[in-house]
C-alpha positions in Angstrom: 0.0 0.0 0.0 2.9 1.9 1.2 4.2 1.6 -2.9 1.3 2.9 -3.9 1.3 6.3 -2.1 4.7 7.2 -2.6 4.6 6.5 -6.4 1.2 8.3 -7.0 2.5 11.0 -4.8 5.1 11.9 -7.9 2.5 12.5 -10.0 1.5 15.0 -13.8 1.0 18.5 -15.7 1.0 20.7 -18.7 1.5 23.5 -21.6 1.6 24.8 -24.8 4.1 23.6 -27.3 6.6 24.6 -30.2 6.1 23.1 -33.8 9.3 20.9 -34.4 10.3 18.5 -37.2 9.8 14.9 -35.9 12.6 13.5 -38.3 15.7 15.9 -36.9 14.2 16.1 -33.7 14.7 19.4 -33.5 12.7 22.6 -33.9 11.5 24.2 -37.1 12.3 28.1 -35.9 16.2 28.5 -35.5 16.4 28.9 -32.2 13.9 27.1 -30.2 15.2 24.6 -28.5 16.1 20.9 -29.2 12.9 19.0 -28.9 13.6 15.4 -27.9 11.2 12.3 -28.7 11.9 9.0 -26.8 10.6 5.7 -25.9 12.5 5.6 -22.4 14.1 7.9 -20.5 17.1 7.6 -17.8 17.3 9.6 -14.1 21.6 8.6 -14.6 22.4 7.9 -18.1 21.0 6.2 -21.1 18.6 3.6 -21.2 19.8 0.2 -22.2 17.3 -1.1 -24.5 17.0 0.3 -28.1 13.3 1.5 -29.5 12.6 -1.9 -31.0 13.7 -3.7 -28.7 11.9 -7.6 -28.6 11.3 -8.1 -25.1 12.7 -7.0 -21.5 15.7 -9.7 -20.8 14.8 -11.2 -17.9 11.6 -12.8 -19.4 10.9 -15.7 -21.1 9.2 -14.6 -24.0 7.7 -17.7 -24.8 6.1 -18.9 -21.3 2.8 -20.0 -21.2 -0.5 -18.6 -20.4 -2.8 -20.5 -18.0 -3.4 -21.8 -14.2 -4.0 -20.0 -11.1 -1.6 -18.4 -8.3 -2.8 -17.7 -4.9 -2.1 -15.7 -2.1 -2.7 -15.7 1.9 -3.1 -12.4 3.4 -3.7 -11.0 7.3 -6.9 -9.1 8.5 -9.6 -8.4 5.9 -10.7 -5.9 3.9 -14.0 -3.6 3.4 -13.3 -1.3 0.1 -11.6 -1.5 -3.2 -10.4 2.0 -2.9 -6.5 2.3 -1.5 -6.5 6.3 -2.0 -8.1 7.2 1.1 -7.7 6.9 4.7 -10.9 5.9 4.7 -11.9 1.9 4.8 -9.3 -1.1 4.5 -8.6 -1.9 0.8 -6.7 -5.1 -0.7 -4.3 -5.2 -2.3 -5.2 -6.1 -5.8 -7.3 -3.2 -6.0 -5.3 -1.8 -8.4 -3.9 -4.1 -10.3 -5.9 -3.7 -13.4 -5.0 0.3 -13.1 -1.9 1.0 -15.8 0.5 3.8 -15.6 2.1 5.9 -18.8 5.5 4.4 -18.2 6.6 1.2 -16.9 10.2 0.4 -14.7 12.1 -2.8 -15.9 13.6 -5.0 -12.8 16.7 -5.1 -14.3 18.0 -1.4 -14.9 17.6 1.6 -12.1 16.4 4.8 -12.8 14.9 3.9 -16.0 11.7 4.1 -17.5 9.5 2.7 -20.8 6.5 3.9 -22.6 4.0 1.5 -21.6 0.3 3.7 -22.5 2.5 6.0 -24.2 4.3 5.3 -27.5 6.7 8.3 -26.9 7.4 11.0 -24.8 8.8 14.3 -26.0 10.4 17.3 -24.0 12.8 19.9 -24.5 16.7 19.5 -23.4 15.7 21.9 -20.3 12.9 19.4 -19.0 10.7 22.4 -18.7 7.2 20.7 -20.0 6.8 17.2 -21.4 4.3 15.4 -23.7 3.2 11.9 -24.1 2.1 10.7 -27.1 -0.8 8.1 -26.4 -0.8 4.2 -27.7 -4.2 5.1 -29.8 -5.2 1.1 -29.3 -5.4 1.4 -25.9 -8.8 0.9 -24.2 -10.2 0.1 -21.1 -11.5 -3.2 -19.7 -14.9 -2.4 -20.5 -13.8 -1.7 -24.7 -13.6 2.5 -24.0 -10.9 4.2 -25.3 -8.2 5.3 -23.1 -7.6 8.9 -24.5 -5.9 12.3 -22.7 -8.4 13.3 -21.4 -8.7 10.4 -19.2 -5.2 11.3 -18.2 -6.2 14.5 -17.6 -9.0 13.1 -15.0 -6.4 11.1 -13.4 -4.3 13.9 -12.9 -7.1 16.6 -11.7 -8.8 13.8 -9.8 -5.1 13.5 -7.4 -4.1 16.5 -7.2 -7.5 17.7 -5.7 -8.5 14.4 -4.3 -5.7 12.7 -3.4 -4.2 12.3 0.1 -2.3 15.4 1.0 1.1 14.5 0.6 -0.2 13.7 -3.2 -1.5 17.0 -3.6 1.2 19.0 -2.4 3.5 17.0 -4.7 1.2 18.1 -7.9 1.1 21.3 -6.6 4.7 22.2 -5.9 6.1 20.3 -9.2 3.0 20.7 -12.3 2.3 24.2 -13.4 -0.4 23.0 -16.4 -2.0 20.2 -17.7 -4.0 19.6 -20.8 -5.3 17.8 -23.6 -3.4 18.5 -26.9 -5.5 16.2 -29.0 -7.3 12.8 -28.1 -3.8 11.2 -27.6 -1.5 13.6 -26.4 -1.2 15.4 -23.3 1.3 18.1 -22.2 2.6 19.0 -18.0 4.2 22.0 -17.6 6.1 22.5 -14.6 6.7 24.8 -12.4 9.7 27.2 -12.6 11.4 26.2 -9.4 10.8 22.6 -9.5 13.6 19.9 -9.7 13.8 18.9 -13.5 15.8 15.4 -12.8 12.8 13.3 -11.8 9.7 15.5 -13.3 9.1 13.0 -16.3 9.9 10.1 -14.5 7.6 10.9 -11.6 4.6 12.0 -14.2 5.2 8.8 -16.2 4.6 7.0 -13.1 0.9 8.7 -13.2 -1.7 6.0 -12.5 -4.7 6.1 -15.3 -8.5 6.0 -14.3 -11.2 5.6 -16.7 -13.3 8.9 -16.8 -16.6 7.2 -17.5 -16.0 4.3 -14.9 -16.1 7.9 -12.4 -19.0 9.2 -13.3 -21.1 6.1 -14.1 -20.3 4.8 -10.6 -20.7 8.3 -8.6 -17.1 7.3 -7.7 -15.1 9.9 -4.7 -11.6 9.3 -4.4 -11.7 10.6 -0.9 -14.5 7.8 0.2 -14.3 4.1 0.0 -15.8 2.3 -2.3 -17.1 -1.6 -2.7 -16.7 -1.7 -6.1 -13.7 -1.6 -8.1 -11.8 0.3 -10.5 -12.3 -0.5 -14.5 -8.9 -0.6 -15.9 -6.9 -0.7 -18.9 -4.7 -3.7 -17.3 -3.7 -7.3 -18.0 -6.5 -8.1 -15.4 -10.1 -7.6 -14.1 -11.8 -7.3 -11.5 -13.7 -11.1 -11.6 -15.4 -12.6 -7.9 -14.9 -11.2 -4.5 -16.1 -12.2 -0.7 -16.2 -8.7 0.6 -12.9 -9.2 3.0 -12.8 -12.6 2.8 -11.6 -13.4 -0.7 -10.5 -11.5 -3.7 -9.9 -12.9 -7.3 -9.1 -10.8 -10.4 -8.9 -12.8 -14.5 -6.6 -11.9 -17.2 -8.3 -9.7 -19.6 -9.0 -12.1 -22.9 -9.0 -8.5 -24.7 -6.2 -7.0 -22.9 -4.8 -4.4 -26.1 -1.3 -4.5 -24.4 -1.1 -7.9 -24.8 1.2 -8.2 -28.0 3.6 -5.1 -26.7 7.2 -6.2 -26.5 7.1 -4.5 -23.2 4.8 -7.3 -21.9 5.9 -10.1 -24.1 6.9 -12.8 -21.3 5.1 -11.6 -18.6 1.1 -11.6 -17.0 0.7 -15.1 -17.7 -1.7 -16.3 -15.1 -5.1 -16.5 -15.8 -6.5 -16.0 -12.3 -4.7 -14.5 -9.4 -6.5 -14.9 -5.8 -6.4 -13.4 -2.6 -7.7 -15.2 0.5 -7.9 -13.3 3.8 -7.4 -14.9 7.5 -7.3 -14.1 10.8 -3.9 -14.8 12.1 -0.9 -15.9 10.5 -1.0 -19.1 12.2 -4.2 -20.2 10.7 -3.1 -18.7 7.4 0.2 -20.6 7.5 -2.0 -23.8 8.2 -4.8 -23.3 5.0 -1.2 -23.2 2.7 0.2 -26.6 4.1 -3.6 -28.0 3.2 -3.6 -26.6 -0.4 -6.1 -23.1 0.1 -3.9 -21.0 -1.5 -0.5 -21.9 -3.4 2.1 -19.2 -2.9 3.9 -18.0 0.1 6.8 -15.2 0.3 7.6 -15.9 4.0 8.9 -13.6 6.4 8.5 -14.8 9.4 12.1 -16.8 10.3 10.2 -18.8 12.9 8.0 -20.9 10.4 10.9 -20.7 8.2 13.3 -22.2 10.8 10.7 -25.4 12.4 7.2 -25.4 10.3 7.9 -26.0 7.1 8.2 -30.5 7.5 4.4 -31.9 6.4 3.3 -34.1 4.0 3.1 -31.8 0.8 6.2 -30.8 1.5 8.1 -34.6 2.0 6.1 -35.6 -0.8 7.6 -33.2 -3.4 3.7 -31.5 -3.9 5.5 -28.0 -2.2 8.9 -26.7 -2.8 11.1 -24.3 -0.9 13.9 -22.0 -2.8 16.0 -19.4 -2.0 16.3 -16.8 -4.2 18.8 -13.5 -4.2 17.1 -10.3 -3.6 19.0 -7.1 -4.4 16.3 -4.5 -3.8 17.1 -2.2 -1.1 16.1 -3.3 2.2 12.8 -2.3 3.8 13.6 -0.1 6.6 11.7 -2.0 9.1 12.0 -0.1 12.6 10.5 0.7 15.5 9.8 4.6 15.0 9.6 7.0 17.8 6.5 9.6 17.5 8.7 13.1 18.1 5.5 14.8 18.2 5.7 13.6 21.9 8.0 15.7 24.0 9.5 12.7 25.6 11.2 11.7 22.7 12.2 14.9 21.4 15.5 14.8 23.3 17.6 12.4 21.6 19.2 10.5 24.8 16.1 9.1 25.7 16.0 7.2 21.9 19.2 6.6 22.2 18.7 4.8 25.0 16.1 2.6 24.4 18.0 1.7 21.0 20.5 0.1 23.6 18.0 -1.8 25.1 17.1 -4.1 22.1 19.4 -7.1 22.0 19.4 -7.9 18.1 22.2 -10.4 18.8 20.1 -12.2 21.6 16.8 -12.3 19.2 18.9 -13.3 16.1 19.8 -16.6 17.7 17.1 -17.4 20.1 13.7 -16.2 18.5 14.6 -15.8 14.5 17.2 -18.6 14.4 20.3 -16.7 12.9 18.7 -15.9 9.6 18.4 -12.8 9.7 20.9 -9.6 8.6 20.6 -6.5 11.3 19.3 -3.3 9.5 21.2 -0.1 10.1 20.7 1.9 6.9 17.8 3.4 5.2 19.9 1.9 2.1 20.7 -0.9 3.3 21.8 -3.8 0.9 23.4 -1.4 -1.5 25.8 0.4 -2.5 24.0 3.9 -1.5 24.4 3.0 2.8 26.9 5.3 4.3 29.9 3.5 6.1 32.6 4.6 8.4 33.2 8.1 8.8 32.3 10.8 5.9 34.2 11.2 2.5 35.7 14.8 1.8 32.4 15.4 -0.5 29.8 14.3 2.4 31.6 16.8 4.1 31.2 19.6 2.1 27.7 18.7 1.9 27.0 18.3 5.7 29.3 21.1 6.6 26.9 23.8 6.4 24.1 21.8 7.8 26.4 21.7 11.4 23.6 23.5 13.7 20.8 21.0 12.8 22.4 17.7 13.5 24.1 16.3 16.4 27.7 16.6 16.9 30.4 14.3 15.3 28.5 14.4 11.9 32.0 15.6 10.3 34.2 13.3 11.5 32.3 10.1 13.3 31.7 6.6 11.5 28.1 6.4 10.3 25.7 5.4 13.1 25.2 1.9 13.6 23.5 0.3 16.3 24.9 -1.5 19.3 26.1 -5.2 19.7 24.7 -6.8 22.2 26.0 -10.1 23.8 24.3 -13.5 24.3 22.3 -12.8 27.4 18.9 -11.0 26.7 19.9 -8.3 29.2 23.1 -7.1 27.7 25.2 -5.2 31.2 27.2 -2.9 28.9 24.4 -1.3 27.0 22.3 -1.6 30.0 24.9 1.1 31.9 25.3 3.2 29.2 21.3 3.6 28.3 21.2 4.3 32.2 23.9 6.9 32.0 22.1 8.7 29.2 18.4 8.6 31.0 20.2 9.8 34.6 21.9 12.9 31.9 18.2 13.5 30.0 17.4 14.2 33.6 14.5 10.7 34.5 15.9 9.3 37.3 15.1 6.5 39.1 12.6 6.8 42.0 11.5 4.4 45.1 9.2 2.5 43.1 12.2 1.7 40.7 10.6 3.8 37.9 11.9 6.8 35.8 10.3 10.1 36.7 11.1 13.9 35.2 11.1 16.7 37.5 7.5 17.2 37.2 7.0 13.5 38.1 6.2 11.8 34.8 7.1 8.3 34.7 8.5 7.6 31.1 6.4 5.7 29.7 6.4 4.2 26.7 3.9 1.9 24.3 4.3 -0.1 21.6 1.6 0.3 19.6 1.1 -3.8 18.0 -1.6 -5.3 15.8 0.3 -8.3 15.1 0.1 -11.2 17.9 3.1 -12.7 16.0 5.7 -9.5 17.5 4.8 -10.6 20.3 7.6 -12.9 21.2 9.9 -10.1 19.6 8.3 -7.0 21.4 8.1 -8.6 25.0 11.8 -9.2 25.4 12.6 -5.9 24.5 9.7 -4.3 26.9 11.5 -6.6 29.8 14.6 -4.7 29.0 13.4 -1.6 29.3 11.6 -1.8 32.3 15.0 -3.3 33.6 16.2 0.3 33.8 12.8 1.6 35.3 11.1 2.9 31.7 7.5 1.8 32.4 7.4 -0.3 28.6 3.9 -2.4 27.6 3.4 -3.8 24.2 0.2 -2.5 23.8 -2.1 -5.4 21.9 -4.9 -3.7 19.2 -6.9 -4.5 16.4 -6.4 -3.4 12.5 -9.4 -1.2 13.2 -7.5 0.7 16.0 -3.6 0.2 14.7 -5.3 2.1 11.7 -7.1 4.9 13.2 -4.4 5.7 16.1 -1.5 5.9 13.5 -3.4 8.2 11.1 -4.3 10.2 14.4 -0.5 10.2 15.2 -2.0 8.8 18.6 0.9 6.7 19.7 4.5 6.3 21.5 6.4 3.5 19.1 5.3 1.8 16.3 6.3 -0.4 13.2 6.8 1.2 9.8 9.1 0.8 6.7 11.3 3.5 6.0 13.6 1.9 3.2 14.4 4.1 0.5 15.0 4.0 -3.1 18.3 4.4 -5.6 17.5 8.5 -5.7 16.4 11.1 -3.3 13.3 12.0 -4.8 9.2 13.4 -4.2 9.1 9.6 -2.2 11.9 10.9 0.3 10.8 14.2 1.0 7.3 12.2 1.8 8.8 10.5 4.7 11.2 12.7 5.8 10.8 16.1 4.6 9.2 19.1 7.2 6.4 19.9 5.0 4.7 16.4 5.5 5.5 16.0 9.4 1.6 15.5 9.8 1.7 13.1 7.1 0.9 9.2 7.7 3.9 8.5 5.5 6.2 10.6 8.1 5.0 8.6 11.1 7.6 9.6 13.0 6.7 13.6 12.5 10.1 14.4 11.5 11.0 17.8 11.2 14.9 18.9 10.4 15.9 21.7 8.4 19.9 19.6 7.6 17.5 16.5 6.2 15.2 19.2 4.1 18.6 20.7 2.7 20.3 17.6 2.0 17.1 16.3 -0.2 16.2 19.2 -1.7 20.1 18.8 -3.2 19.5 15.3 -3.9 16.5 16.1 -6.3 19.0 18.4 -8.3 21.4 15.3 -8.9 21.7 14.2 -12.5 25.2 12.2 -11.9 25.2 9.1 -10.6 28.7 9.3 -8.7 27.3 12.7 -7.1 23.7 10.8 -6.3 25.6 8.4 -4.3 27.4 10.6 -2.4 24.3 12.5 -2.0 22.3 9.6 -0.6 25.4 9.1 1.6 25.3 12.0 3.0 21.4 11.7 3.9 21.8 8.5 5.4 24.4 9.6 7.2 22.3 12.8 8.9 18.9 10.6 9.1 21.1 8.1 10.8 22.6 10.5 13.5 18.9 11.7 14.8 18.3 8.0 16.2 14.3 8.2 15.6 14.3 5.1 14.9 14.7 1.3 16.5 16.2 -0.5 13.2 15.2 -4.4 12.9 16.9 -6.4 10.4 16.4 -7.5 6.9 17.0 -10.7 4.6 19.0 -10.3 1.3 16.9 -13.8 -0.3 13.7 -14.3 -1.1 12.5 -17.4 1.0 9.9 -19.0 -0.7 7.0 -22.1 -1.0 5.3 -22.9 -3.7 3.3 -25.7 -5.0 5.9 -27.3 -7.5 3.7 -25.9 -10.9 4.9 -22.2 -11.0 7.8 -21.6 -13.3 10.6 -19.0 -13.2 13.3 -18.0 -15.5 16.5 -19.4 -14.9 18.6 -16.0 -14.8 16.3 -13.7 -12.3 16.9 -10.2 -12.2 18.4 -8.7 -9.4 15.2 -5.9 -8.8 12.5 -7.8 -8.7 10.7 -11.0 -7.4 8.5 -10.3 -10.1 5.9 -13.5 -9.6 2.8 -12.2 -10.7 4.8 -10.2 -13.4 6.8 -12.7 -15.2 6.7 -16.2 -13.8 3.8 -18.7 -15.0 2.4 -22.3 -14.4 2.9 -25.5 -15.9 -0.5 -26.7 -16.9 0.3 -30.6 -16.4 2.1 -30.3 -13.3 -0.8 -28.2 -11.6 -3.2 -31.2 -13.4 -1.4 -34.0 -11.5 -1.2 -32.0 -8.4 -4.8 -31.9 -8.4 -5.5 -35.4 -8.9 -3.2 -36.1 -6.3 -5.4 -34.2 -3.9 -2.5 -31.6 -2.8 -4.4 -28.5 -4.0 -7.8 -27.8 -2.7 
């Protein structure tokens, strides 16, 4: 969901264009400026694949169509609508929605006309137009024109969740309707140029007449779902049970070389549980077919039964080179207890990774100490003479040792859930914050507070990993509780910023960007995708230069430099990360041999072999 609202928050607009000469690419009045038309276009470079390219390289171009692949899923859901705060929507709500331009999993930064045939834009990125497959249609046979485009964008940039609309509003000056298939954004004149194509290409396309035939209000949920122009469509669903979308016989992408290789399930299904236990059991008795797991516990002692001895379920391992999730425990700094940075950096002490690693996730897992971590963009040891010069100005609004320190990692902790050396020093910084110990053995201020802090919890399975650390910390008198709710409540408190702690990702991508500035930048510190409320004038610096990169040695040493500063505030409790896929499958879904390293890509470009999945069946394995 979190994908969703960071791409749609980097979003389209529009003006009025030169006449140029198609065939020199350049315009017809000496002196305008060099108009140029593209099927891709690069943040860093040039993108690898030529205009008539046959297919993306990872694929297997020739993989069948057919079978079914299904999904178990936590907690339930109550509207097909994911661009509100309001109801719980599933995840395949927009599945059958298409965007102009499309990201392959095997080059960064780049992007491919996917509903457009070609973009077009001058050297100085100051507008941009996209030239409009005329084939494409909607699910329900309407053509998909500009001015459907044109919705799309209006319909975000008034309607869309705030962060969305201040994203339009800061970066698109104009939007319009050219002709029936074009469309032109002008942006604005102090607006980053870098990303501005690549962040309108990444608009999402609604059908106009789906809107108004179905009364539809973006700011409302809804219980029916989106027409598309997609690969699929909407097919059967069990309001928040069960969810099942078909490939679109009629699908006018179809025959693209974009998509040769790829879509090739006929069904994909969702089914809904209570609890992960129960949802872990339906997969061992054949309900659903596919499981990514994450939890290290079932990894490490559930997966022996019968489908799996008897060759009916497989397990692989496969590398995953994405960046790593960011998984924390965030502090809320809109609360004044955590605004001085001693008291988080105390309770960071307090978590024994070490301990957890081995005892409770079975030494499989990788501690997290980067917003980049698992590439090449995490800052290590202490700052390069560019991070410097970067950082150097931003002194006053970080904490000392920025210039000269090793990036902040977080502690080691020994083998002993209660580690003694971090114990003393977390107790040194709370007795120097000024909440010292009282008769009762717990913290007070000098107005009496005790410190107390809550982690907010929905998920019955952190409970083995919350508690221990809650023990910890009420080892040094911080009055801890993991504090047990529903989705219902997890969902209203964190959009009310009503809590002390709780889980988010905060794992970036491979450019500071509109999806940065989201999470970390001032001007969305009452934004659910800035759960932590942070608010720094160094971080706001550092990616408003990052936005103006267009090297990719400088972008690196940018990114460095970020990490480095968002690092150094400590409003965060990092977990860890896994750098492999760890997967089970019923043994008839298909991969291609060389994966790309961006991607897990199943319900893009893996498929199902038809007389596996038939002997499966009569076997009795799938349900």
């Amino acid at each position: 969901m979190r994908h969703i609202a960071l791409t749609l928050a980097l979003s389209l607009a529009t003006a009025a264009l030169p006449a140029f000469s198609q065939e020199t690419g350049t315009a017809d009045d000496a002196g305008e400026p060099k108009i140029i038309k593209t099927h891709a276009i690069a943040l860093f470079g040039e993108p690898e694949l030529p205009a008539d390219f046959d297919h993306l390289r990872y694929v297997n171009p020739a993989a069948p169509k057919g079978g079914e692949i299904s999904f178990g899923a936590v907690g339930g859901f109550d509207s097909y609508n994911p661009f509100t705060f309001r109801g719980r929507a599933i995840a395949l709500s927009v599945i059958q929605l298409e965007r102009l331009m499309e990201s392959p999993a095997d080059e960064l930064g780049v992007d491919y006309c996917l509903l457009c045939e070609t973009v077009e834009y001058p050297e100085s990125k100051d507008w941009v137009i996209f030239n409009l497959r005329p084939e494409a249609h909607f699910s329900d046979g309407t053509p998909l024109t500009a001015h459907d485009v044109l919705f799309s964008f209006e319909t975000l940039r008034d309607k869309g969740l705030s962060s969305f609309r201040t994203a339009m509003q800061q970066m698109v000056a104009k939007a319009e309707v050219l002709d029936d298939h074009r469309i032109k954004f002008t942006f604005t004149d102090d607006y980053p140029r870098r990303d501005v194509i690549s962040q309108m290409g990444y608009q999402i396309v609604f059908s106009r007449k789906d809107f108004l035939d179905n009364d539809r209000d973006l700011e409302q949920g809804s219980d029916t779902p989106f027409i598309g122009s997609g690969p699929y469509m909407f097919d059967r669903a069990d309001m928040g049970r069960t969810m099942v979308v078909r490939r679109d016989p009629d699908y006018w992408g179809k025959d693209l070389p974009l998509n040769r290789g790829r879509h090739n399930f006929d069904r994909i299904r969702y089914e809904m549980f209570g609890d992960f236990d129960t949802a872990f059991e339906a997969f061992k008795a054949g309900e659903y077919t596919f499981r990514n797991e994450t939890s290290s516990l079932h990894w490490a002692t559930r997966y022996d039964f019968p489908a799996l001895r008897n060759g009916a379920v497989v397990r692989e391992t496969l590398p995953d080179g994405t960046i790593a999730n960011g998984k924390a425990w965030v502090f809320n700094l809109r609360r004044e207890k955590f605004q001085d940075i001693r008291v988080r950096h105390a309770i960071q002490l307090m978590f024994n990774f070490e301990w957890t690693n081995q005892t409770l996730l079975y030494g499989l897992e990788t501690r997290l100490n980067s917003f980049w971590d698992n590439s090449e963009f995490a800052a290590e040891g202490p700052p390069s003479p560019a991070e410097v010069a970067l950082l150097e100005p931003l002194t006053a609004d970080l904490p000392e040792g920025i210039l000269t320190e090793p990036a902040v990692v977080q502690p080691v902790s020994g083998d002993r859930q209660l580690d003694r050396g971090n114990m003393r020093k977390a107790v040194a910084l709370l007795d120097e914050a000024g909440w010292t110990v009282g008769d009762d053995g717990m913290r007070r201020n000098a107005q009496g507070q005790t410190l107390q802090v809550e982690f907010l919890n929905d998920d019955v399975g952190n409970d083995r990993i919350i508690n221990p650390f809650v023990q910890n910390l009420r080892a040094i008198g911080i009055d801890a509780v993991n504090r047990r709710v529903d989705n219902a409540e997890m969902e209203q408190r964190t959009r009310a910023k009503n809590f002390d702690i709780v889980e988010d990702d905060l794992g970036q991508s491979y450019a500071i960007g509109g999806g940065t500035e989201q999470v970390f930048g001032s001007d969305n510190v009452g934004d659910v995708f800035n759960p932590m409320g942070l608010a720094n004038p160094a971080i706001d610096a550092l990616i408003e230069h990052g936005q103006t990169i267009t090297d990719k040695d400088a972008n690196v040493t940018a990114i460095h430099a970020l990490d480095r500063a968002l690092r150094s505030l400590r409003f965060w409790v990092p977990q860890w990360f896994k750098a492999d896929y760890t997967l089970a499958y019923y043994d008839m879904y298909r991969h291609p041999e060389q994966m790309p390293p961006y991607a897990l890509g199943v319900l893009d470009f893996w498929w199902a072999d038809a007389d596996r999945a038939a002997e499966l069946r009569e076997s009795g394995a799938l349900r």
